[in-house]
C-alpha positions as CSV (number, residue, x, y, z in Angstrom):
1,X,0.0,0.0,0.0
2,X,3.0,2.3,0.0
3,X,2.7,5.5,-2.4
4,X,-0.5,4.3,-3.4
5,X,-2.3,7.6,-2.4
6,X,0.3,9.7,-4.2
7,X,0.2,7.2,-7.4
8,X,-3.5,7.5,-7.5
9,X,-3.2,10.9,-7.1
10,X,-0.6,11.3,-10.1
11,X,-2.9,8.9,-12.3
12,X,-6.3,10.3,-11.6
13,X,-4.8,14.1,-11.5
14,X,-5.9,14.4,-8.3
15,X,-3.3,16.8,-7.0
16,X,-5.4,18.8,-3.9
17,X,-4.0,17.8,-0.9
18,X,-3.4,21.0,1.5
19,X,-0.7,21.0,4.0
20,X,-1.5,21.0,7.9
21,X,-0.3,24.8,9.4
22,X,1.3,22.2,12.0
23,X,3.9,20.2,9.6
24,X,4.4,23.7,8.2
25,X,5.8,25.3,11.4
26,X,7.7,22.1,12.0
27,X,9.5,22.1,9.3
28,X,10.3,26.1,8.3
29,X,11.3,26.6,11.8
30,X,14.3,25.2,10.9
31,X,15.0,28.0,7.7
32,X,14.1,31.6,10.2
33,X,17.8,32.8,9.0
34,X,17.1,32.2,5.1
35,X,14.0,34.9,5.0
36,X,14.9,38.1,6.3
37,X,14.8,40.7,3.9
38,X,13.3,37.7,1.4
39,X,10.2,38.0,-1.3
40,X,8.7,34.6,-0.8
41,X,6.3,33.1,-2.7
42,X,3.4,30.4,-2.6
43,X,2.5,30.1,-6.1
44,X,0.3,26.5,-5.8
45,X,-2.1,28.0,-3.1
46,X,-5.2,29.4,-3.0
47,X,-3.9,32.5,-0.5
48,X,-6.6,33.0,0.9
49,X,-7.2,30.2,2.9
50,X,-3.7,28.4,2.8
51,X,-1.8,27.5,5.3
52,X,1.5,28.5,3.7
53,X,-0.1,31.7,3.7
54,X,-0.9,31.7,7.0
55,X,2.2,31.0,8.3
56,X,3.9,33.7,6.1
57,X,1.8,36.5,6.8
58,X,1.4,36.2,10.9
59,X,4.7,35.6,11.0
60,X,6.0,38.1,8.6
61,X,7.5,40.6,10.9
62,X,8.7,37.6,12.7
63,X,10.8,36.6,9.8
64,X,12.0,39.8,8.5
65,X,10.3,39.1,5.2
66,X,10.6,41.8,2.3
67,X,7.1,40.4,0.8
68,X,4.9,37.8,0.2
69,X,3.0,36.4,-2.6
70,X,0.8,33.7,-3.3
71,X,-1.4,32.9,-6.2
72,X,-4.4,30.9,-7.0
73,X,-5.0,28.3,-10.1
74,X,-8.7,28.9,-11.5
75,X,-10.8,29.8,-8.1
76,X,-12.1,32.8,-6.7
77,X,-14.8,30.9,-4.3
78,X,-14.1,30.6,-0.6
79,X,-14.5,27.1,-0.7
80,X,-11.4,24.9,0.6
81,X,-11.2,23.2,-2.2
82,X,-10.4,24.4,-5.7
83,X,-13.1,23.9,-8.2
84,X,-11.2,24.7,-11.4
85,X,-13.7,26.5,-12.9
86,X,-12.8,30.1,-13.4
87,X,-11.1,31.0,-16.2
88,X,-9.7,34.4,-13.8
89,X,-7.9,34.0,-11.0
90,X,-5.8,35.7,-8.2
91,X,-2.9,36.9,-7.0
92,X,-2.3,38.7,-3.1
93,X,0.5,40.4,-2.3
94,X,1.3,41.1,1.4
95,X,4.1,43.4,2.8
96,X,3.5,43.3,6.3
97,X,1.4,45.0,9.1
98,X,0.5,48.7,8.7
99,X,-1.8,49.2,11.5
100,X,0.2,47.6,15.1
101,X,-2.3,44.9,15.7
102,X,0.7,42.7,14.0
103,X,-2.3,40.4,12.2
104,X,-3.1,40.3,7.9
105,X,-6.2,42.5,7.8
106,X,-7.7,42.3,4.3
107,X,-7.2,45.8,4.0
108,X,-3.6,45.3,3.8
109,X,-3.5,42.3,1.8
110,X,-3.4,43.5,-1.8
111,X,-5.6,41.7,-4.5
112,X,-4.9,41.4,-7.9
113,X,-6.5,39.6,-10.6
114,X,-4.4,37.3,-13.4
115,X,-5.8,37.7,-16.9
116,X,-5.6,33.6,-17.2
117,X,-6.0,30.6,-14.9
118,X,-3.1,30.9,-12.8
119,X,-1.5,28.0,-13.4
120,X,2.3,28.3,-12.6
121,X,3.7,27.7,-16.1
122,X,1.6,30.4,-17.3
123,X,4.0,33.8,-18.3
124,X,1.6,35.8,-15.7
125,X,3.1,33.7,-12.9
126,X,6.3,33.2,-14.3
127,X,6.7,36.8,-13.8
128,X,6.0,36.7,-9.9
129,X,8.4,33.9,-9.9
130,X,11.0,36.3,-11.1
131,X,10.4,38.3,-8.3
132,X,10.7,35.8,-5.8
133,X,13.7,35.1,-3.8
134,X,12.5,32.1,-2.2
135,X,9.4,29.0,-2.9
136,X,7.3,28.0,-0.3
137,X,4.4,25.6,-1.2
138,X,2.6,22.0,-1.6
139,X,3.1,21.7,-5.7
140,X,0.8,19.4,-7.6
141,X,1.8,15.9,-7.0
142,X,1.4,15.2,-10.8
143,X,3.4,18.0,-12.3
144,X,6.4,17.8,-9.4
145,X,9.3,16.8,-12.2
146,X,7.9,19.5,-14.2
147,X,7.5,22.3,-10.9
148,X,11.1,21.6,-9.7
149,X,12.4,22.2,-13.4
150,X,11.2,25.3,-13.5
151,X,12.2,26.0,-10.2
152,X,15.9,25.2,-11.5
153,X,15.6,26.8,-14.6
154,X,15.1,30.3,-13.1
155,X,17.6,29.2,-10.2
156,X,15.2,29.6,-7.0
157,X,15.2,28.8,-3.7
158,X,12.7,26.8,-2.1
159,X,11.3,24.3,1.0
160,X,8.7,22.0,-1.3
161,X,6.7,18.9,-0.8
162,X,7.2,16.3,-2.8
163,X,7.4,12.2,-3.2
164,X,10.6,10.6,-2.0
165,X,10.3,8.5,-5.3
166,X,10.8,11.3,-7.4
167,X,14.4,10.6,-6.2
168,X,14.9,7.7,-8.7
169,X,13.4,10.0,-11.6
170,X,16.3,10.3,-14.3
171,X,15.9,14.0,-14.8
172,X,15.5,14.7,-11.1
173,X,18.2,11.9,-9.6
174,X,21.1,13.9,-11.0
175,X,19.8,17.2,-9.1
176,X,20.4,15.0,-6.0
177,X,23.9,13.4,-6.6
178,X,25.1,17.3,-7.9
179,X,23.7,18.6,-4.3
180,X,21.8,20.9,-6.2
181,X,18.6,19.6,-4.1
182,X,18.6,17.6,-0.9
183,X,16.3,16.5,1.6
184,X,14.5,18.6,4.2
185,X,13.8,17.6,8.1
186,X,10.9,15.9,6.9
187,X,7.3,14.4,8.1
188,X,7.5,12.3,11.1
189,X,7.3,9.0,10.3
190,X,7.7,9.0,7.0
191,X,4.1,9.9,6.3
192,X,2.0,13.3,5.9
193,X,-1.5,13.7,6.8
194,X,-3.8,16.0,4.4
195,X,-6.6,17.8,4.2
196,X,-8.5,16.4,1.3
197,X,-11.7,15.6,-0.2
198,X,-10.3,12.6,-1.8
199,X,-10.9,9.0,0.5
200,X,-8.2,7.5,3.0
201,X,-7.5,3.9,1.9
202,X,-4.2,4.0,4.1
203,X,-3.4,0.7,5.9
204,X,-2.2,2.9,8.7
205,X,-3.9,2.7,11.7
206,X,-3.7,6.9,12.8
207,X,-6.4,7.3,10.5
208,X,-7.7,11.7,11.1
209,X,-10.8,13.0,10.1
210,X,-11.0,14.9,7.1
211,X,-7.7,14.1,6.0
212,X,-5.9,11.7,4.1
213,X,-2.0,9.9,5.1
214,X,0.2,9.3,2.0
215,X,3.1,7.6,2.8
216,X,6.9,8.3,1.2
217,X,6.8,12.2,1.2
218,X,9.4,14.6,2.6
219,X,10.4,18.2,2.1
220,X,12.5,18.9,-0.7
221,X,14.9,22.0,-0.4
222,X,18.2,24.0,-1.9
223,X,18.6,26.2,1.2
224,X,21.7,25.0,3.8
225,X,20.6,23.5,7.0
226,X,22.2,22.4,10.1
227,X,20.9,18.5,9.6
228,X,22.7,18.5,6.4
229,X,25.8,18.5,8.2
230,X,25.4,16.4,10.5
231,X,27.8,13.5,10.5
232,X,26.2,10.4,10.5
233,X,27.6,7.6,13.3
234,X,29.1,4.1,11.9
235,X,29.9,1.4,14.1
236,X,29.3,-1.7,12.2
237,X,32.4,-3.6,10.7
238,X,32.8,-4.9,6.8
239,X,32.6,-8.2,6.3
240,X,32.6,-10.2,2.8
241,X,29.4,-12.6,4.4
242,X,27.2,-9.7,5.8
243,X,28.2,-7.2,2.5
244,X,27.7,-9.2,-0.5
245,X,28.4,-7.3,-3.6
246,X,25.6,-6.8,-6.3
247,X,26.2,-9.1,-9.7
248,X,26.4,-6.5,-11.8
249,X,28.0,-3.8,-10.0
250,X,31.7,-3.6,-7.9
251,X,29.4,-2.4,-5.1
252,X,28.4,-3.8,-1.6
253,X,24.7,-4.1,-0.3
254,X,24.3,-2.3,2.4
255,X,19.6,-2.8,3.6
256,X,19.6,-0.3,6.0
257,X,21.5,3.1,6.6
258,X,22.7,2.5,10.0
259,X,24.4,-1.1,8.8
260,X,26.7,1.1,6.9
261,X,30.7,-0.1,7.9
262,X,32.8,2.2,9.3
263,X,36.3,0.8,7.9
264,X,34.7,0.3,3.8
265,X,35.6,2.5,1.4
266,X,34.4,1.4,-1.9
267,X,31.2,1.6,-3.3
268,X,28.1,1.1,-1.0
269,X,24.8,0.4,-2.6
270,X,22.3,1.7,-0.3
271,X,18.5,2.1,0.2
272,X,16.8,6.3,-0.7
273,X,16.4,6.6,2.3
274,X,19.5,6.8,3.0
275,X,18.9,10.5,1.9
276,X,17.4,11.8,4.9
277,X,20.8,11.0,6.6
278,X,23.1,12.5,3.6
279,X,25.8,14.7,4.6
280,X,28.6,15.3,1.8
281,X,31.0,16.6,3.5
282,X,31.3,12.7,4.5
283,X,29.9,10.6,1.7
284,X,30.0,11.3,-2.0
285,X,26.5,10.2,-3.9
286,X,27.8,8.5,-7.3
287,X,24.5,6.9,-9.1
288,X,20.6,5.2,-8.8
289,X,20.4,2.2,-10.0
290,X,18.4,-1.5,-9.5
291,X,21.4,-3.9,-8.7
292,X,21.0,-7.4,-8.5
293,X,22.6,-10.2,-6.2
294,X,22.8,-14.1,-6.7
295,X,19.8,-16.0,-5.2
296,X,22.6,-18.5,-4.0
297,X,24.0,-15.9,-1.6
298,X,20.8,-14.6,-0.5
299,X,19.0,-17.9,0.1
300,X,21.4,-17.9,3.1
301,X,20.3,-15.1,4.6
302,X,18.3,-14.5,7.4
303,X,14.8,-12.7,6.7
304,X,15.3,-13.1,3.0
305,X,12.0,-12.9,1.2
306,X,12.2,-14.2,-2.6
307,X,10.5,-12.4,-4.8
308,X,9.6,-14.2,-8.4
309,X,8.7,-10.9,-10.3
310,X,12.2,-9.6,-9.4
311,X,14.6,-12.0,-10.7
312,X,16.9,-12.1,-13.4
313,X,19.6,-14.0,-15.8
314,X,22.8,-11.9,-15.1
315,X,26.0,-13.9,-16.4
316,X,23.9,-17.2,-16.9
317,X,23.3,-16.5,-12.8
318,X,19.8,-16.4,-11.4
319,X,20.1,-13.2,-9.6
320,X,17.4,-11.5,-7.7
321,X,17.0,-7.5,-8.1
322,X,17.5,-5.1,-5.0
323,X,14.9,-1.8,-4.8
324,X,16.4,1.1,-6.0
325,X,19.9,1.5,-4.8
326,X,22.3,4.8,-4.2
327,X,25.6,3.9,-4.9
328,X,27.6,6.2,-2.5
329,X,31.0,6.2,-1.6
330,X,32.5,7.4,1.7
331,X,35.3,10.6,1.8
332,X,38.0,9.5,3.7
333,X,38.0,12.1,7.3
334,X,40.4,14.9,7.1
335,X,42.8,14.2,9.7
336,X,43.5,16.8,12.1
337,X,46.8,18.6,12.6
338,X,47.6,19.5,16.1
339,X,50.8,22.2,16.1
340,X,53.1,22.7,18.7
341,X,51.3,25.7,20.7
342,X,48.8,23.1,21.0
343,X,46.3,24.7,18.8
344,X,44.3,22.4,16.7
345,X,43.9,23.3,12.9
346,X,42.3,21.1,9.6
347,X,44.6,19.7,6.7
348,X,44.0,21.5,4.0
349,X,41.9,20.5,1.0
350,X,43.2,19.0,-2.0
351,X,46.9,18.4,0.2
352,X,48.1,15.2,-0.8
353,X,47.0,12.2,0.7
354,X,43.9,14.2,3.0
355,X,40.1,14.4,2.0
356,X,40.8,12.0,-1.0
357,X,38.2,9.5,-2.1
358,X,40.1,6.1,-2.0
């Protein structure tokens, strides 16, 4: 049942799932530093009941923020949920509190109306897009490849939602291994709850009214944060029997992050998830891929489930395939240089034989 929400949703176009104000504080309470003196906009909301909104606009002295801006695709109803069927919609603008009370009154919220639909390809909101400094929103579930492009293409910053599989997309995977996009601080548990119209056919048991949980979603982000620096601790120690190496790749299987060995240094296929633990100053990503691994070697194994839809003939070898796999590699640690007045400094980079991938 995993992603099936989100793959209905991409199939059946149904793309209006609006993001709890709580998950929003939680996670853009980490970014305060990245928005003073920042245009930020929401450009897949309807601003005036969002959440994103919200957030911005009672919190905008708070923040420091220059301006905000959030659009609307085809609705101009007060109705939660977007019924697509104005061929005007529009655009507020918000530049903070005029009259002490510190709250959005709608006299200081300006509104302006788009000659077309709204929709965020659309020249109209290109042109906001232009102005923005930073991208705060939910995008569509089914046009995310095509929302993060254009988020590159005009080189923006932004703190998006988005499916964790959109990690093995071709176009979007390289984003990843160039650092160029990484992962935010997340949903707890893995799992976002909604608020949607649509039904909740999760297997999950925390089941909340008026909303639906989709599994195998995070943040997506391109501003620095202190998680993405955090080294991540190894203990475990490489051994040929519990690393077997993939058939058709010079690379070990590693199942989950934490069973990552301390002492390897060659190629490590590991699971996406591994992703929410990334930090590159200490592991170098390399490729995605769906490696294989003789049936022979894992029959032995304990827990091994076999899986008849995932084999294949690699070499004249039945060999069963692994999920999707991140080939990563770890940097080997800068040593550290201690100087005879007893103060402490780093090698530096590119010296020979320090910070060199082995």
């Amino acid at each position: 049942m995993a992603n099936k929400n989100l793959n209905q949703a991409k199939n059946a176009k149904k793309d209006e799932f609006y993001t709890q104000l709580v998950d929003i504080e939680n996670e853009l309470k980490h970014y305060k530093a990245h928005f003073k003196g920042k245009t930020v906009l929401c450009n897949c909301d309807d601003p005036r009941v969002s959440n994103f909104f919200h957030y911005f606009s009672y919190n905008f002295e708070q923040l420091g923020l220059k301006k905000l801006i959030t659009t609307c695709y085809k609705n101009q109803n007060r109705d939660l949920f977007s019924q697509n069927d104005a061929e005007q919609a529009i655009w507020l603008e918000y530049y903070g509190d005029r009259n002490g009370n510190r709250v959005p009154d709608p006299e200081e919220i300006g509104i302006h109306y788009f000659k077309g639909d709204g929709d965020f390809r659309s020249q109209e909101c290109i042109e906001l897009l232009k102005e923005a400094d930073i991208v705060v929103t939910n995008p569509p579930f089914s046009l995310f490849r095509e929302y993060v492009a254009q988020l590159m293409k005009y080189e923006k910053k932004f703190v998006i939602i988005g499916n964790q599989n959109a990690i093995t997309n071709k176009d979007f995977f390289p984003l990843i291994r160039d650092n160029k996009i990484w992962l935010g601080y997340g949903f707890k548990g893995g799992a976002g709850h909604f608020i949607s119209k649509y039904e909740d056919v999760a297997t999950a048991g925390d089941h909340r009214e008026g909303m639906i949980r989709v599994s195998g979603v995070n943040w997506f982000t391109n501003l620095e944060i202190q998680k993405r620096y955090e080294d991540l601790i190894l203990y475990r120690v490489y051994n040929s029997d519990d690393y077997p190496k993939y058939a058709d790749y010079d690379a070990i299987n590693v199942d989950k992050t934490s069973d990552i060995p301390y002492d390897y240094y060659g190629t490590i296929g590991v699971p996406i998830t591994f992703l929410d633990k990334y930090n590159p100053t200490q592991f170098e990503i390399l490729y995605c891929c769906e490696p294989c691994i003789e049936l022979s070697v894992l029959r032995g194994k304990v827990g091994f489930k076999e899986y008849l839809s995932r084999q294949k003939m690699h070499n004249g070898v039945l060999c069963q395939k692994t999920y999707h796999r991140i080939l990563i590699r770890r940097k080997q640690p800068t040593p550290v240089a201690y100087l005879p007045d007893n103060t402490v400094t780093m090698a530096a980079e590119g010296e020979a034989g320090y910070g060199e991938i082995q």
